[in-house]
N, C-alpha and C positions, 0 to 999 in steps of 0.2 A: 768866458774870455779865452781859456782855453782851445773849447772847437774854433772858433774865428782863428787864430794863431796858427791851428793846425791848418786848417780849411783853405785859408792864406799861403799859407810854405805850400802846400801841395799845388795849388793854382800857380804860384810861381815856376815849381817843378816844371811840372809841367809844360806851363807856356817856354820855359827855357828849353828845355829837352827836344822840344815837336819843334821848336825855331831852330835848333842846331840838325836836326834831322834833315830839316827839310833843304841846311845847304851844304848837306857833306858833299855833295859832288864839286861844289864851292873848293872843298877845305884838300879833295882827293879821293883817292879811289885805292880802297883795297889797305886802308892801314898807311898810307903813301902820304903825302902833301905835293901835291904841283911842287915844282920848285925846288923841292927836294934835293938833296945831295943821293948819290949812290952810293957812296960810303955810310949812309945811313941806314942803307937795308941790307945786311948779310944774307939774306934768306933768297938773294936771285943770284941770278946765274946769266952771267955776260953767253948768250951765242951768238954775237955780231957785232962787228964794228968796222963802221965805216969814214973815215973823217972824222968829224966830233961829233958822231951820233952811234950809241951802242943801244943794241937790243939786250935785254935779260928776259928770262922768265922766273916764277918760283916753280921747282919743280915738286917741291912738296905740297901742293895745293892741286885740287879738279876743284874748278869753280862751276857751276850750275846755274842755266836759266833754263823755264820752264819746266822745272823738275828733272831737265836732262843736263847731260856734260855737254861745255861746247870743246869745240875743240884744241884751243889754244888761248893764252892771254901772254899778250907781247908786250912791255914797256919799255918803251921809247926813250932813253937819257940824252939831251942835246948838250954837250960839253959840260956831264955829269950831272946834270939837271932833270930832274921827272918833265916832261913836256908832251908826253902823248902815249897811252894804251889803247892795242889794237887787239882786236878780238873776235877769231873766225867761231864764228857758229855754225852749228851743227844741222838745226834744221828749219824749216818754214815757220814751224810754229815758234820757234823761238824769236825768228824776225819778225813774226805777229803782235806775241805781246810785249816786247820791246818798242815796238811802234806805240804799241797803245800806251805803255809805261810814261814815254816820254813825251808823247800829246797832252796825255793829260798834267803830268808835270811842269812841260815848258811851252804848252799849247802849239797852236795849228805846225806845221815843219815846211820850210820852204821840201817843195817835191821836183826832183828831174825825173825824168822819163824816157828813156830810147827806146824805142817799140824795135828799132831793126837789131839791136846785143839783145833785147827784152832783159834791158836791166832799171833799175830802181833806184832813186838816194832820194833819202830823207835827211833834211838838217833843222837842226836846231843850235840855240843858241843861249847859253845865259849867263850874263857878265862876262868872266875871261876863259868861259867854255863851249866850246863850240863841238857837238856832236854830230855826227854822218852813220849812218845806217845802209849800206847799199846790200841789194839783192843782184845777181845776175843768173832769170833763169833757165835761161841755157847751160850754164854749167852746174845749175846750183851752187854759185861759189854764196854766201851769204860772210861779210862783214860790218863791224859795229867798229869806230875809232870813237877816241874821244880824245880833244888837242884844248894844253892849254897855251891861249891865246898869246901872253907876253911872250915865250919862249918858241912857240911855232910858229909863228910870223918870220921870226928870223932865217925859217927853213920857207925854201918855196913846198908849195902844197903837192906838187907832180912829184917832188923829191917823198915827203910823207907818207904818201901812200902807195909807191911802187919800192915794197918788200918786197925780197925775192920768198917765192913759196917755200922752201926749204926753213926758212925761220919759222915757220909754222908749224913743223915739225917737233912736236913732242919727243924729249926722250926721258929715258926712264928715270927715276928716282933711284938714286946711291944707294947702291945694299946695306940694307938696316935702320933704315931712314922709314918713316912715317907719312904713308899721302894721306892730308885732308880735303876735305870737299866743303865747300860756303856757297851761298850761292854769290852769284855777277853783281847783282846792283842792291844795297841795302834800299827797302823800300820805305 
């Protein structure tokens, strides 16, 4: 009677754990919650604000996909509120298996295509998250957003994604401070 009791609790575990896994990006990104207050996360750092939308970073964090650094991770407060992180990546391979990451996640991605910029966006979508993955390889510019939907609506989307490049801009960690590295996306 025993092993069934245990056998049981573990199958529960289990199905609970893999069912909360499977919708952190649901719940947020990064320790976060959509919806979020800013005053709930001491560990960023305002370097922008414009009207009612501030950027922060954590500058104690190198996040990693594909076993490399990307270059930046931006999040987006709309009148204090978590509503969108922006995230320039570093190289092809990283916008490779992110595609593949998220196909298989949230299946096929609507595709745009400009042959004459030869740039690239991939979306997806699920519930109040709405993903974009664009390449542009002419410059290699390579970015990943990811918006949540109740709160970016309220912004227009031209407004969202025309950051000036200089937010992009890394700076250093406070002397005596501790950088960690996680990777991008719990998988």
């Amino acid at each position: 009677m025993n092993r069934f009791r245990i056998i049981m609790s573990l199958s529960f575990l289990l199905t609970f754990f893999s069912s909360a896994a499977a919708d952190d990006l649901q719940q947020g990104i990064h320790g976060m919650r959509w919806g979020g207050a800013v005053s709930e996360y001491n560990h960023l750092t305002r370097i922008r604000e414009t009207d009612r939308v501030a950027y922060y970073i954590n500058s104690d964090m190198i996040y990693r996909a594909s076993n490399q650094p990307v270059t930046a991770v931006i999040y987006g407060f709309y009148e204090d509120r978590l509503f969108a992180v922006f995230i320039k990546l570093h190289t092809p391979d990283q916008f490779n298996n992110l595609k593949r990451h998220f196909s298989a996640k949230y299946g096929k991605p609507k595709v745009e295509i400009n042959q004459e910029n030869r740039q690239s966006a991939y979306r997806w979508e699920d519930a109040d998250i709405k993903i974009k993955l664009k390449m542009n390889e002419s410059d290699l510019e390579i970015k990943l957003a990811m918006y949540y939907s109740p709160l970016a609506e309220q912004l227009n989307e031209e407004r969202l994604e025309n950051i000036p490049d200089d937010v992009f801009i890394r700076p250093p960690p406070e002397t005596g401070r501790t950088v960690k590295s996680a990777p991008l996306l719990d998988k």
